[in-house]
mmCIF file of the N, C-alpha and C atoms, coordinates in Angstrom:
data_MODEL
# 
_entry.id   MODEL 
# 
loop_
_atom_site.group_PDB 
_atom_site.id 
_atom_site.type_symbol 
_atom_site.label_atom_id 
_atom_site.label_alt_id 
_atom_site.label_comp_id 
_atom_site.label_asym_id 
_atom_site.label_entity_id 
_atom_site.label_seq_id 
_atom_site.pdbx_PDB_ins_code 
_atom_site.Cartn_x 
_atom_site.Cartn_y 
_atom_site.Cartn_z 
_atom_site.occupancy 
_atom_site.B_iso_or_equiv 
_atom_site.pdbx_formal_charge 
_atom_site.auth_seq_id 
_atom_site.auth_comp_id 
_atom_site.auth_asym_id 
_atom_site.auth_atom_id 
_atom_site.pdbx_PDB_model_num 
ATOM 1   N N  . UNK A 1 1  ? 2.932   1.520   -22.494 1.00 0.00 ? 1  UNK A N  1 
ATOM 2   C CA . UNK A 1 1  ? 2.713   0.899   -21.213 1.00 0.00 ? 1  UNK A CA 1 
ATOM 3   C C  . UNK A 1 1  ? 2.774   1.976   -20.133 1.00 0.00 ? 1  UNK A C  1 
ATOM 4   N N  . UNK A 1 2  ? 1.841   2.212   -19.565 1.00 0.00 ? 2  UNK A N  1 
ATOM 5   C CA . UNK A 1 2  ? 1.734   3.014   -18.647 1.00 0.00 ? 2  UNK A CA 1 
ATOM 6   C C  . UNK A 1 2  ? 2.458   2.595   -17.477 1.00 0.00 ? 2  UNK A C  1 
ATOM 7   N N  . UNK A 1 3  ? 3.350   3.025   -16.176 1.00 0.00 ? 3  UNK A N  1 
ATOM 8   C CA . UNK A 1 3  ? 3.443   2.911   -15.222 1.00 0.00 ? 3  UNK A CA 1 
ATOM 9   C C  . UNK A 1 3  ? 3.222   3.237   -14.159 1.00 0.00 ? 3  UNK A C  1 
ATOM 10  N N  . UNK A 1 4  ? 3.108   2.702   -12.785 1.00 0.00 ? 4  UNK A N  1 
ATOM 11  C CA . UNK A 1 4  ? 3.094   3.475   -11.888 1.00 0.00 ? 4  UNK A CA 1 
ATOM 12  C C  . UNK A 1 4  ? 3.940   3.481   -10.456 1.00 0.00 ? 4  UNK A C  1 
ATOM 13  N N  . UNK A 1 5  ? 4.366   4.725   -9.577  1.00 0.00 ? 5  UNK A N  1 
ATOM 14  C CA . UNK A 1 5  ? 5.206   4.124   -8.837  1.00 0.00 ? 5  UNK A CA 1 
ATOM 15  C C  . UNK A 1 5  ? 4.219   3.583   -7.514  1.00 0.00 ? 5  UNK A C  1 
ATOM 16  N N  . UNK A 1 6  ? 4.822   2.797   -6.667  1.00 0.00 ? 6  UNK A N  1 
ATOM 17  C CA . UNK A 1 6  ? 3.994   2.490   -5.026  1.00 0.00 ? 6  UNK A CA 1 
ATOM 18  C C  . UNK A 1 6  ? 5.582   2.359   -4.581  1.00 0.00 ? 6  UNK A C  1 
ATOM 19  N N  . UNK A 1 7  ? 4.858   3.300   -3.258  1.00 0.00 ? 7  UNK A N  1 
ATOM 20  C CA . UNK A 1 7  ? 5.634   3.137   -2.392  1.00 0.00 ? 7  UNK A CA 1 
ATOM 21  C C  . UNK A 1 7  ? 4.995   2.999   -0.980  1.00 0.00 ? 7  UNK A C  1 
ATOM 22  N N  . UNK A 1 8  ? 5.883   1.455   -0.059  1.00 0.00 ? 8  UNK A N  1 
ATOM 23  C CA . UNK A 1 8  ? 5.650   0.884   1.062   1.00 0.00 ? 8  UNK A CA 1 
ATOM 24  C C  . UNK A 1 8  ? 6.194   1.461   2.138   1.00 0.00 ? 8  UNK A C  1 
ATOM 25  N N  . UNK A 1 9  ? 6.173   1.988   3.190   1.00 0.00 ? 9  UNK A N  1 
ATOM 26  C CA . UNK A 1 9  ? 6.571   2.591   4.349   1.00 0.00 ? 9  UNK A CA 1 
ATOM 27  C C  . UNK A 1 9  ? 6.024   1.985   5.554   1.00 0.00 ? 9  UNK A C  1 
ATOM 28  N N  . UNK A 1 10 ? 7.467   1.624   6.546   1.00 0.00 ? 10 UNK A N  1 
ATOM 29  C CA . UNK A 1 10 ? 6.932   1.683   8.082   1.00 0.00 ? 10 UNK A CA 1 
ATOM 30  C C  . UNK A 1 10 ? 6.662   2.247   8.660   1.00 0.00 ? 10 UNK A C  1 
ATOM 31  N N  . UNK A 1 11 ? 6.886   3.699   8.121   1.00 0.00 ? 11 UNK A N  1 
ATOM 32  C CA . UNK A 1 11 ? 6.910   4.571   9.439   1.00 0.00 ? 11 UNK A CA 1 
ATOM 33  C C  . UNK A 1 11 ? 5.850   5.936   8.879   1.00 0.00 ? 11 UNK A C  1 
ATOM 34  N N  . UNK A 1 12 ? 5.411   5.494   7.919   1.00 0.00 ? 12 UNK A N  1 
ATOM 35  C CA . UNK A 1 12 ? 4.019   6.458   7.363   1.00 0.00 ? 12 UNK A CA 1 
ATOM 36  C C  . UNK A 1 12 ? 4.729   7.653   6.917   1.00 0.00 ? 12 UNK A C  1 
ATOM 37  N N  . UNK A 1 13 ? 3.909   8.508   6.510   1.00 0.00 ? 13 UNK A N  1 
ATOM 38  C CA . UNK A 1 13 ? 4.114   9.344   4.851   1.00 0.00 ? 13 UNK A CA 1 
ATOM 39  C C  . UNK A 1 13 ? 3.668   10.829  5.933   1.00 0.00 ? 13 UNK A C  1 
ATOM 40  N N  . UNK A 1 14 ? 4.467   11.882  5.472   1.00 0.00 ? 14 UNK A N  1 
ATOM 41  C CA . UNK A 1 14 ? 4.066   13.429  5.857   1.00 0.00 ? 14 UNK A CA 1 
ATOM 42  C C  . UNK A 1 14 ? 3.162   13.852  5.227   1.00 0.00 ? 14 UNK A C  1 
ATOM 43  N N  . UNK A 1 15 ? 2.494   15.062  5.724   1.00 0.00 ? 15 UNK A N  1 
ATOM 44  C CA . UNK A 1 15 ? 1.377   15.702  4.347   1.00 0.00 ? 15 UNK A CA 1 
ATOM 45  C C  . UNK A 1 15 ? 1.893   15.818  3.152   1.00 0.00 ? 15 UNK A C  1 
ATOM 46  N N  . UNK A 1 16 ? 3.530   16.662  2.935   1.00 0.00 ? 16 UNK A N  1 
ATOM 47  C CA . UNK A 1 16 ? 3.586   17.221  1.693   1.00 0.00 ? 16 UNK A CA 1 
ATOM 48  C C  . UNK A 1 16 ? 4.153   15.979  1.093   1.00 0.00 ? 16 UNK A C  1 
ATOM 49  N N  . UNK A 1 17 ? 4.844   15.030  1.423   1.00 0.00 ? 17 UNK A N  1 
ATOM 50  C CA . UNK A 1 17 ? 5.548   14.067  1.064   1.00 0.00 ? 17 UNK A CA 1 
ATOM 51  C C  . UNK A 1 17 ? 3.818   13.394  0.447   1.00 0.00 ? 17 UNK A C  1 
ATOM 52  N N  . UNK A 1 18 ? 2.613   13.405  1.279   1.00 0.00 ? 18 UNK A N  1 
ATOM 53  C CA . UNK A 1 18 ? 1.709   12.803  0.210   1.00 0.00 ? 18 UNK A CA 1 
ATOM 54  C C  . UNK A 1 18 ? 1.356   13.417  -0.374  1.00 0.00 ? 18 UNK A C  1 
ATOM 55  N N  . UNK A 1 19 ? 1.397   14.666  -0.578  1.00 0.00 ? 19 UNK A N  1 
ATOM 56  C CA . UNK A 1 19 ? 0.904   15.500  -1.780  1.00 0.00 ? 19 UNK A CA 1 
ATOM 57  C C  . UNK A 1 19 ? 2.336   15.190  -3.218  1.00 0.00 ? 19 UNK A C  1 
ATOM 58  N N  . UNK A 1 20 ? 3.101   15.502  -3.101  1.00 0.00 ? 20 UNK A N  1 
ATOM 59  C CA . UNK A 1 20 ? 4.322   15.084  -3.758  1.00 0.00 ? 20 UNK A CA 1 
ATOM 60  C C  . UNK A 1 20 ? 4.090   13.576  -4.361  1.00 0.00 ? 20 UNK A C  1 
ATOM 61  N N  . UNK A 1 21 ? 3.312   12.490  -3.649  1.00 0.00 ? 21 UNK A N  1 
ATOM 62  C CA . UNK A 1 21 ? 3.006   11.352  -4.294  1.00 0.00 ? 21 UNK A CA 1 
ATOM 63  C C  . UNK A 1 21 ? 1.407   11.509  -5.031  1.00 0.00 ? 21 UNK A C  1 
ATOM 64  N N  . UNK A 1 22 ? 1.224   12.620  -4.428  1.00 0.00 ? 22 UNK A N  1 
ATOM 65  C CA . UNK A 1 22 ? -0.284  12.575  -5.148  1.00 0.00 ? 22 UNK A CA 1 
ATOM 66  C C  . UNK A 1 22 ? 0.168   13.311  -6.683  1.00 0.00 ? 22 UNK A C  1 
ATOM 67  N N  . UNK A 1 23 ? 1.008   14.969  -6.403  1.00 0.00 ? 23 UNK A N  1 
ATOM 68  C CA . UNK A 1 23 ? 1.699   15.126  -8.070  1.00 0.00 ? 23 UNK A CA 1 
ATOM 69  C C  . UNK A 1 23 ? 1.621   13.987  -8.816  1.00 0.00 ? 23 UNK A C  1 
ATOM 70  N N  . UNK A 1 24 ? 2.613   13.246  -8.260  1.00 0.00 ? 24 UNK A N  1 
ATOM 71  C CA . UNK A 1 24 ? 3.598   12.266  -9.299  1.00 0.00 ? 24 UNK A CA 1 
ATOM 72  C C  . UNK A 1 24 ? 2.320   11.065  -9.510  1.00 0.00 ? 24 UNK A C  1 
ATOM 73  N N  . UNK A 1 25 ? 1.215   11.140  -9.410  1.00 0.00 ? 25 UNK A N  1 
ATOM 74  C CA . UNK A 1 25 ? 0.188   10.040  -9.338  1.00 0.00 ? 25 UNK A CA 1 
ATOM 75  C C  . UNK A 1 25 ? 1.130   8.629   -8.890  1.00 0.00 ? 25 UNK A C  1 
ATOM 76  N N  . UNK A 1 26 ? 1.375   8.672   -7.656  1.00 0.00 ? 26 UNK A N  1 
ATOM 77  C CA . UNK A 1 26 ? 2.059   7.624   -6.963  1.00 0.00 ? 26 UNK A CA 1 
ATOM 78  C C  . UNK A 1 26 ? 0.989   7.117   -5.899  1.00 0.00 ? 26 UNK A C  1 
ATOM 79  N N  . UNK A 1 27 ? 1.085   5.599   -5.569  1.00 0.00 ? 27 UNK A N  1 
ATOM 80  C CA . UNK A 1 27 ? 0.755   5.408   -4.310  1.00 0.00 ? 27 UNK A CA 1 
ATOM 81  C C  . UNK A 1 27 ? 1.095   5.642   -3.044  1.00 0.00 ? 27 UNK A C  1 
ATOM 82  N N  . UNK A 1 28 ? 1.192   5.598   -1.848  1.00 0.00 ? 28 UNK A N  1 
ATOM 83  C CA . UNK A 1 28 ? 1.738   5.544   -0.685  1.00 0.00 ? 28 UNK A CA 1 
ATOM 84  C C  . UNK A 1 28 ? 0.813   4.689   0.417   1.00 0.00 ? 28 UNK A C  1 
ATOM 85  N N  . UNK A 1 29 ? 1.636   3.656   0.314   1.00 0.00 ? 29 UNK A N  1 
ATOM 86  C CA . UNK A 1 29 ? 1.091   2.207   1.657   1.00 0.00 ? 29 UNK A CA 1 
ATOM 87  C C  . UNK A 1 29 ? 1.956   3.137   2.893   1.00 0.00 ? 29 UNK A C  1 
ATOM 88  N N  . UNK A 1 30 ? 1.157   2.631   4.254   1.00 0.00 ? 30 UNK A N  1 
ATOM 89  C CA . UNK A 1 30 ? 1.917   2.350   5.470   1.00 0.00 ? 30 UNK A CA 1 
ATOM 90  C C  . UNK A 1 30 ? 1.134   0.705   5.840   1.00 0.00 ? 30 UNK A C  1 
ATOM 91  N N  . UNK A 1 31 ? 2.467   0.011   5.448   1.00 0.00 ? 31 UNK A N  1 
ATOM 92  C CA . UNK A 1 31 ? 2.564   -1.514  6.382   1.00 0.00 ? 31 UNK A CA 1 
ATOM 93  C C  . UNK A 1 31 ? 2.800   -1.125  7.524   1.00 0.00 ? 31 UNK A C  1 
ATOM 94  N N  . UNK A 1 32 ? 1.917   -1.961  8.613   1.00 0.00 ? 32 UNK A N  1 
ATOM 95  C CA . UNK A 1 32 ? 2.046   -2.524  10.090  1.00 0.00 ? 32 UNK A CA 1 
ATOM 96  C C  . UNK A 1 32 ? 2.426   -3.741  10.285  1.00 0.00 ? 32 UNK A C  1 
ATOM 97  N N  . UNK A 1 33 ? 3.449   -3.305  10.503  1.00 0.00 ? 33 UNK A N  1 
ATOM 98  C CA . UNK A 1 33 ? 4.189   -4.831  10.573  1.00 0.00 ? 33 UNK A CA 1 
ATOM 99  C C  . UNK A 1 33 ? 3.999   -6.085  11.491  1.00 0.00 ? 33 UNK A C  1 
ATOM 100 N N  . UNK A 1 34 ? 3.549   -5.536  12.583  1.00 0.00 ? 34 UNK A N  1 
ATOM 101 C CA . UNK A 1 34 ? 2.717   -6.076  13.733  1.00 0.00 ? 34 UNK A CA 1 
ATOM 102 C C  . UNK A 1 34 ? 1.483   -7.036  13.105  1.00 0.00 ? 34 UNK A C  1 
ATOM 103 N N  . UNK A 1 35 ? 0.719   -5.966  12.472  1.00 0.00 ? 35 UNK A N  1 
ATOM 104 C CA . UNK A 1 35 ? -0.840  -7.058  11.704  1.00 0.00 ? 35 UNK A CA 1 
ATOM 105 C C  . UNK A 1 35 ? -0.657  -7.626  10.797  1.00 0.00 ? 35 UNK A C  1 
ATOM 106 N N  . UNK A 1 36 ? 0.480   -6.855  9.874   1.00 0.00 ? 36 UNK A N  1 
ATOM 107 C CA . UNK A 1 36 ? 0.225   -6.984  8.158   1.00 0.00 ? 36 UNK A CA 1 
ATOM 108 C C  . UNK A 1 36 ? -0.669  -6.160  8.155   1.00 0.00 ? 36 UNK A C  1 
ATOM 109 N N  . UNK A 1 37 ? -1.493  -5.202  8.313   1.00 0.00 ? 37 UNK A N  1 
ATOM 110 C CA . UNK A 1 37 ? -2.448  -4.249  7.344   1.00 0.00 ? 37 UNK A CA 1 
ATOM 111 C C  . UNK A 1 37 ? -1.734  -3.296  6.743   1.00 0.00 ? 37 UNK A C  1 
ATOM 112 N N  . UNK A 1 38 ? -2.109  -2.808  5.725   1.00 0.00 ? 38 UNK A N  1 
ATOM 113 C CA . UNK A 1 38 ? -1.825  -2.125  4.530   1.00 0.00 ? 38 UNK A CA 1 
ATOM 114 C C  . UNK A 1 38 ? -3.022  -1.389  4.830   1.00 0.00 ? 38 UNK A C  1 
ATOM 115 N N  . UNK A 1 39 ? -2.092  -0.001  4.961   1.00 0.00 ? 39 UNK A N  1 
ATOM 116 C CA . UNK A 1 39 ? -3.086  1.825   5.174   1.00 0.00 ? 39 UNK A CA 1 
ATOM 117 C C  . UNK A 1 39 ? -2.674  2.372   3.926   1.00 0.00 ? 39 UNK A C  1 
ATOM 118 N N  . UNK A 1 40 ? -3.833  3.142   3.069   1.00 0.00 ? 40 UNK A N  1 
ATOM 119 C CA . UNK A 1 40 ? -3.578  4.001   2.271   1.00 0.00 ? 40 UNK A CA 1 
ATOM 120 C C  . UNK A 1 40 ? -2.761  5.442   2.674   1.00 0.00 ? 40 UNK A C  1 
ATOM 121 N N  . UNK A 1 41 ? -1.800  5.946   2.437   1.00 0.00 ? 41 UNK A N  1 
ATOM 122 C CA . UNK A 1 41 ? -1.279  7.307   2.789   1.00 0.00 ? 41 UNK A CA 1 
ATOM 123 C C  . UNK A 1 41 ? -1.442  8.536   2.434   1.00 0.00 ? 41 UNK A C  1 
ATOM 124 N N  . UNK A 1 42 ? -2.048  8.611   1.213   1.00 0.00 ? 42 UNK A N  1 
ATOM 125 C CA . UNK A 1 42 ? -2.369  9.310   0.215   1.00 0.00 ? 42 UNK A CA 1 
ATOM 126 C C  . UNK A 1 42 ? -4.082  9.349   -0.521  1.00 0.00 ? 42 UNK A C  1 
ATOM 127 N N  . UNK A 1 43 ? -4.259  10.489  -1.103  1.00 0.00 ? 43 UNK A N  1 
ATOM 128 C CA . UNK A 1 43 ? -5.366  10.488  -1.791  1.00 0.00 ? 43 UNK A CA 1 
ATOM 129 C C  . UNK A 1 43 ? -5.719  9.251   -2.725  1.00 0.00 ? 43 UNK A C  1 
ATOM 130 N N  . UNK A 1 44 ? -4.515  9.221   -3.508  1.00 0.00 ? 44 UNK A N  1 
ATOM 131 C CA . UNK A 1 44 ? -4.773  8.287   -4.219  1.00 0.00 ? 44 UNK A CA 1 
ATOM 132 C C  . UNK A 1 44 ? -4.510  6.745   -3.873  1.00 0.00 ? 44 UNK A C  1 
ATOM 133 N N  . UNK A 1 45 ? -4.164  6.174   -2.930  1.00 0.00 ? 45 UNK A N  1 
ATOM 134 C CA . UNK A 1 45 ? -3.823  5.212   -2.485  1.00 0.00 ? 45 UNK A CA 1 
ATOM 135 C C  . UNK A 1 45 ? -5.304  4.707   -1.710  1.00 0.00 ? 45 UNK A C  1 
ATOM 136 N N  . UNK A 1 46 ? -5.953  6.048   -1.162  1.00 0.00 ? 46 UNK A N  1 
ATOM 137 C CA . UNK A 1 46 ? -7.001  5.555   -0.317  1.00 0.00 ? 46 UNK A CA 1 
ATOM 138 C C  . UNK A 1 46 ? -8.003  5.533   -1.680  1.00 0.00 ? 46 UNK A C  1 
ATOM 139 N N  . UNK A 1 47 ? -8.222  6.140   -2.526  1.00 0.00 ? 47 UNK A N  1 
ATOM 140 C CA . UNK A 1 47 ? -9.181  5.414   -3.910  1.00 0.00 ? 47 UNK A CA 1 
ATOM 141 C C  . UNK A 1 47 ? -9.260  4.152   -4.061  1.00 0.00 ? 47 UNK A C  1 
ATOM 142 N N  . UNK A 1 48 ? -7.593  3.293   -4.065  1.00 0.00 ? 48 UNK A N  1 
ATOM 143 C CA . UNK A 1 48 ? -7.476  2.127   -4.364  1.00 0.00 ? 48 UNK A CA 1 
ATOM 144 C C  . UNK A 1 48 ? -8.637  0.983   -3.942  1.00 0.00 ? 48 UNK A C  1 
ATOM 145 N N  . UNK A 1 49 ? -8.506  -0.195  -4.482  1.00 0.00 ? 49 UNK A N  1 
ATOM 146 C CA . UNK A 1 49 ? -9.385  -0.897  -3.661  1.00 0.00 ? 49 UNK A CA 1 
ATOM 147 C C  . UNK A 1 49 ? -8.793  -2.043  -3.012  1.00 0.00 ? 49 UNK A C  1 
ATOM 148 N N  . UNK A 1 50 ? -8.404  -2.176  -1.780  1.00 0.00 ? 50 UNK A N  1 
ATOM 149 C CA . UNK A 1 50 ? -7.585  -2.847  -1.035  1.00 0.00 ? 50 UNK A CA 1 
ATOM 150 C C  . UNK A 1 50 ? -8.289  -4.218  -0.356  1.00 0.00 ? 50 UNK A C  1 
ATOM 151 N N  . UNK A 1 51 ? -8.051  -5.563  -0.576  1.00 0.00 ? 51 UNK A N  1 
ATOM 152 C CA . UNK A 1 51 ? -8.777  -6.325  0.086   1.00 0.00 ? 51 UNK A CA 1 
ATOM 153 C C  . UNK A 1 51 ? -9.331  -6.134  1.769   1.00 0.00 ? 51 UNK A C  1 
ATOM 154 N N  . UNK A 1 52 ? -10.191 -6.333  1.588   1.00 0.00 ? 52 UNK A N  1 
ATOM 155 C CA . UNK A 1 52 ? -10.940 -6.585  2.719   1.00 0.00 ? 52 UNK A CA 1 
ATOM 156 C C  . UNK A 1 52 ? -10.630 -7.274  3.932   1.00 0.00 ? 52 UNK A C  1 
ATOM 157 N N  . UNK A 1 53 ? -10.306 -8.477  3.805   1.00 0.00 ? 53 UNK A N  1 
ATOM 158 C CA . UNK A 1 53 ? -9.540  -9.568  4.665   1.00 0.00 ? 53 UNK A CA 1 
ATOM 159 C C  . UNK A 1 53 ? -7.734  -9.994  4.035   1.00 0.00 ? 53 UNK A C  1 
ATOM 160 N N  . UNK A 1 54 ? -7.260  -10.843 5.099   1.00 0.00 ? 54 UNK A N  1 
ATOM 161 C CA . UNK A 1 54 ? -6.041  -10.701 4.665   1.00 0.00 ? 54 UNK A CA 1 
ATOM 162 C C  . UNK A 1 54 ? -6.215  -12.284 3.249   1.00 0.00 ? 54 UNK A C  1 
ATOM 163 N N  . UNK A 1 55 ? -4.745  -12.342 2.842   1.00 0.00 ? 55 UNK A N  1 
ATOM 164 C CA . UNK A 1 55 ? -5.192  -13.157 1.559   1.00 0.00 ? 55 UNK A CA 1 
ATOM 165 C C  . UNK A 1 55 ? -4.796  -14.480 2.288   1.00 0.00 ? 55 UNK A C  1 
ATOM 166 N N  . UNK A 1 56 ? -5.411  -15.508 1.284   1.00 0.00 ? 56 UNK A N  1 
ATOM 167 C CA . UNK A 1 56 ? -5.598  -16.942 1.267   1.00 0.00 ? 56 UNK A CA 1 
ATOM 168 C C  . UNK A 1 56 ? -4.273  -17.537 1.736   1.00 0.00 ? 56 UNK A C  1 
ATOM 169 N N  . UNK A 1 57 ? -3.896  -18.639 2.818   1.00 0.00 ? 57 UNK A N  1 
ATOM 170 C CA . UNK A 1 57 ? -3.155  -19.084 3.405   1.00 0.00 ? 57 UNK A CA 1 
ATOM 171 C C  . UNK A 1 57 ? -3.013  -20.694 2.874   1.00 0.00 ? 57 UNK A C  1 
ATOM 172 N N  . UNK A 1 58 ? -2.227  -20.907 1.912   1.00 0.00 ? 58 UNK A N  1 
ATOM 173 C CA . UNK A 1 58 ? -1.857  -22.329 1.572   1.00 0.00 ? 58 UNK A CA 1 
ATOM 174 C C  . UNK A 1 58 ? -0.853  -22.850 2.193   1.00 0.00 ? 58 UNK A C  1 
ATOM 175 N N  . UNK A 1 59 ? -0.915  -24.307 2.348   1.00 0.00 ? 59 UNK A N  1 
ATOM 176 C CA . UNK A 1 59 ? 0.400   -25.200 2.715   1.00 0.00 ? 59 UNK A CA 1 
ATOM 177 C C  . UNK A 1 59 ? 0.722   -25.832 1.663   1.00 0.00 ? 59 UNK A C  1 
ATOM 178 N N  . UNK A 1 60 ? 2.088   -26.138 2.444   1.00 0.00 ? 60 UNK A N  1 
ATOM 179 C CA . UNK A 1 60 ? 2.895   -26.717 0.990   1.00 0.00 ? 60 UNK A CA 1 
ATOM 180 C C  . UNK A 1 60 ? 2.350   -28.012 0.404   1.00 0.00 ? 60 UNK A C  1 
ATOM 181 N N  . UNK A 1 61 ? 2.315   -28.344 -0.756  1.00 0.00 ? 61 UNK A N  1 
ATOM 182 C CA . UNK A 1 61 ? 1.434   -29.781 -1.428  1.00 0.00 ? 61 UNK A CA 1 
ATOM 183 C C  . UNK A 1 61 ? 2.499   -30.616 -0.910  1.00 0.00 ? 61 UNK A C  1 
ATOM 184 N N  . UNK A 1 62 ? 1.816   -31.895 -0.408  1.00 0.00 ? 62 UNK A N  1 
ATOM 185 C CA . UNK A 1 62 ? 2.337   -33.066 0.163   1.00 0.00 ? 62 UNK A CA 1 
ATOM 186 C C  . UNK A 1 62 ? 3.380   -33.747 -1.234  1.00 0.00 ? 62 UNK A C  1 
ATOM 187 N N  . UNK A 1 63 ? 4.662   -33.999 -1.674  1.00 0.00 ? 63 UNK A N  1 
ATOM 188 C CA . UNK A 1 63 ? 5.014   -34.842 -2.135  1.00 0.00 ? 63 UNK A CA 1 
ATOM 189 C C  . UNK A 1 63 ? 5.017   -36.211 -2.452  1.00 0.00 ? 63 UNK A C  1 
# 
């Protein structure tokens, strides 16, 4: 089983700190906590393929 690490940040990622996640084939998000958008930080994070719009908004099923 292969793994991988991701890591979420508020306050965004340094160069070497993304190179250091790019070594370790890690992700690196910066959440905006303000929108909810999710920024790639890294080489490999920006490869990813990140939805487009934000996701589907359900309410709770009526009892």
């Amino acid at each position: 089983m292969s793994t991988r690490l991701i890591v979420i940040t508020g306050t965004g990622v340094t160069k070497p700190a993304g190179h250091s996640a790019d070594r370790a084939k890690a992700f690196a998000f910066y959440l905006d906590r303000a929108t909810g958008a999710l920024f790639g930080e890294n080489a490999r994070a920006h490869e990813a393929v990140l939805p487009a719009k934000g996701p589907a908004r359900r309410e709770p099923e009526p009892w």
